[in-house]
C-alpha positions, 0 to 999 in steps of 0.5 A: 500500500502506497503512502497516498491510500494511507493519508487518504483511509486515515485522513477525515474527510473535510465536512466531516470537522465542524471548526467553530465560527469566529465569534462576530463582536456585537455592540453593546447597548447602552444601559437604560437609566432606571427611573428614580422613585423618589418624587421629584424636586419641589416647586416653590409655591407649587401647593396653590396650583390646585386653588389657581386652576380651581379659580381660573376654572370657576372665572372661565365658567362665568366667563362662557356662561356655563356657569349660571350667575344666579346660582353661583356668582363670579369672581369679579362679583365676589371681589367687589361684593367683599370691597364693598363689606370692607367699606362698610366695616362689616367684613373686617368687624366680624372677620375680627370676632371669627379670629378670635374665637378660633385663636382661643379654642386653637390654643385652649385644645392644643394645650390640653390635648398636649398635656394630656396626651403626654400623662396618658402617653407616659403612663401606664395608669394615665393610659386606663384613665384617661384613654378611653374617655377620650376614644369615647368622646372621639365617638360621639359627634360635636352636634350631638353635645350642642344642646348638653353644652348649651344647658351647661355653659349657656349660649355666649362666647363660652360656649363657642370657645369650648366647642372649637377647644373640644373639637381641636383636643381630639387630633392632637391627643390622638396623633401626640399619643400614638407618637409617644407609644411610637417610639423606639425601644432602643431609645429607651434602652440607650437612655437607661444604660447612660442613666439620663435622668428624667427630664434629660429624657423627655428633652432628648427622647421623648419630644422630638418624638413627640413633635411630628405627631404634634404638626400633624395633631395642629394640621388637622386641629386648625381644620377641625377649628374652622369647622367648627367655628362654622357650626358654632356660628349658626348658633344665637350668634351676633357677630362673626362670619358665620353669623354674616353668612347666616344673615345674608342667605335669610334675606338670598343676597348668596353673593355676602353668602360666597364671600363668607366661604371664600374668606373661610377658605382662604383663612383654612388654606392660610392657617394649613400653609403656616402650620406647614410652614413650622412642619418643615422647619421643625422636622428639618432633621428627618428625612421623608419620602417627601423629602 
């Protein structure tokens, strides 16, 4: 047997090796930024783009007349209805009483809702006692205690007061003592095992834990406050802006009536914006979704 029959019995045939195809480089693709989850920066005065659009709406109707002037005025009737109350002295007299009367049931049931909710949120035997007086009283409605506060304190100031205090002392026990019970046992712990004394304790621990509670306690008190200065209005008042409104819809002047409730919007949306404002300066140090 010649050398070639060798080389060609034991030489594979071509298609039989399979060589592996040289690999083609393919260009990668530019990794896609991942959407972050947080909100997005703030838009100083962004909060009053729901009022603005809510306005210009409300002008726009008037404006096109789908909005029936006899039903709802508009804007530029309720400013010129309000300039002439100014120049009679009659919106900034009752706008006087009205303040009033919500300042001093505002400061009357964040104090004793505060000081309350620090005894029952402190301790054990404050929490039987005064707990479920409280989460009884949050049960029955403010109207329904009209009559008993009435036969008790009489139909005067005293009684407006108490009843915008009442409705103010629920939110802000409520939130300052669920914050309190809300606060980390390590807190505790660490204070125990540097011995800080009692008063070091309510300083360092106990009210920055407190304080969020607190703003949102005033936050929902100084609406419950302006709610109720409209009920207790209703009620053998003489003066006030409840008292204003109450008259002009006996007699349907409802341009004095929207005045009354743009000034009670405008005085809740400006209270809310303040007690804001102190909520972001106060809880400056805490770190929020918000945030």
């Amino acid at each position: 047997m010649t050398t070639a029959s060798l080389e060609d019995k034991f030489t594979p045939p071509v298609a039989a090796i399979h060589l592996p195809e040289p690999q083609t480089l393919q260009p990668q693709r530019p990794a896609q930024k991942r959407r972050s989850l947080r909100l997005g920066k703030p838009v100083r005065y962004g909060w009053t783009l729901g009022p603005i659009l809510l306005i210009a709406a409300w002008a726009v109707g008037s404006a096109t007349g789908l909005i029936d002037e006899r039903s709802l005025p508009a804007p530029w009737t309720v400013v010129a209805t309000a300039q002439d109350l100014i120049a009679e002295g009659r919106l900034q007299e009752n706008l006087v009483v009205s303040l009033r009367r919500v300042a001093q049931g505002f400061g009357i049931g964040v104090t004793v809702g505060l000081i309350v909710a620090l005894i029952s949120g402190l301790s054990r035997i404050g929490e039987y006692l005064i707990d479920g007086i409280v989460q009884i009283k949050r049960a029955i409605p403010i109207l329904a205690l009209i009559p008993l506060l009435m036969l008790y304190l009489g139909i005067g100031e005293t009684m407006k007061v108490t009843i915008i205090a009442l409705m103010v002392f629920v939110p802000v026990y409520i939130n300052v003592h669920a914050y309190l019970r809300g606060i980390d046992s390590r807190y505790i712990e660490l204070a125990d095992s540097i011995r800080l004394g009692y008063v070091g304790f309510i300083r360092h621990i106990v009210l920055p834990g407190a304080l969020p509670g607190l703003m949102l306690g005033l936050r929902f008190g100084v609406n419950f406050a302006w709610l109720a200065l409209v009920v207790v209005e209703q009620i053998n008042a003489t003066s006030g802006i409840g008292y204003m409104i109450n008259l002009a819809g006996s007699y349907g002047q409802i341009n004095i009536v929207l005045v009354g409730l743009v000034l009670y919007a405008i005085l809740g949306f400006a209270s809310d914006a303040v007690i804001r404002l102190i909520q972001k300066r106060a809880l400056s140090w805490q770190r929020t979704f918000a945030n």
